[in-house]
C-alpha positions in Angstrom: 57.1 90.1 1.4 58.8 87.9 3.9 62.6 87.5 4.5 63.6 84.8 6.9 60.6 84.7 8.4 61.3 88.1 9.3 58.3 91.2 7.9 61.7 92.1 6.0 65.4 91.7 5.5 66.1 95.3 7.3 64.0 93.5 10.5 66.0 90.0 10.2 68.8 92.2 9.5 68.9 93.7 13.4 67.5 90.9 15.1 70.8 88.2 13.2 73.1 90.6 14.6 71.9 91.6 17.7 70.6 88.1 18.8 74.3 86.5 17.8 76.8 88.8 18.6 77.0 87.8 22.8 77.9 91.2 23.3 74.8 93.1 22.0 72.5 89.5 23.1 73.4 90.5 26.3 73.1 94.8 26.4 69.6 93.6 24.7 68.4 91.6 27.7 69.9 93.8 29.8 68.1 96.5 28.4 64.3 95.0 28.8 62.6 96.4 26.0 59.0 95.5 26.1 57.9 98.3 23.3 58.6 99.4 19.7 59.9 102.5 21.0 62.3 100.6 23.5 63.6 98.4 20.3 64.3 101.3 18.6 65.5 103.5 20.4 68.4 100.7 22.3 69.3 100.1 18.1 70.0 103.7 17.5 72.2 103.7 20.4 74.3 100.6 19.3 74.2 101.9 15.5 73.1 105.6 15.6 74.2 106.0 12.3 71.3 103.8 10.6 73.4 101.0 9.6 74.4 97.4 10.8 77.8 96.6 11.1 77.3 94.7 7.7 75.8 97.9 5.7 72.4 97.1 6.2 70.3 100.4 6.5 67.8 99.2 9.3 65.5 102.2 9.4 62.4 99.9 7.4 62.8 97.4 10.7 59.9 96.1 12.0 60.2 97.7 15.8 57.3 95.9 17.7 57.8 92.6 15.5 61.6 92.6 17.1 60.3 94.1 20.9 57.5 90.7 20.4 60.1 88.4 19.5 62.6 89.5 22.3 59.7 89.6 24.9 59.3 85.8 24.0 62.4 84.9 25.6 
């Protein structure tokens, strides 16, 4: 199942808030993550809790779809 075009909402989740908040856009490219790992490990510092800013628990992301998609650009 799909959400957004995203493998899920917890994926689409990250990406909406990271990738549109110029703040955390910016950290991101800063940051250069090229692996799952990388993606995951820069989210955990922003939210180490687990959750967005919204409530959104994001541990079911989908790391390497979110490292692909911000390799892309």
């Amino acid at each position: 199942m799909s959400y957004n075009g995203w493998t899920n909402r917890a994926t689409w989740n990250v990406a909406l808030w990271i990738d549109n908040t110029e703040e955390l856009y910016r950290q991101r490219v800063a940051a250069s993550i090229k692996t799952a790992k990388d993606a995951r490990r820069f989210v955990r510092r922003l939210w180490p809790d687990g959750y967005t800013p919204d409530g959104d628990y994001f541990g079911r992301a989908n790391w390497q779809e979110l490292a692909d998609a911000w390799q892309e650009e």
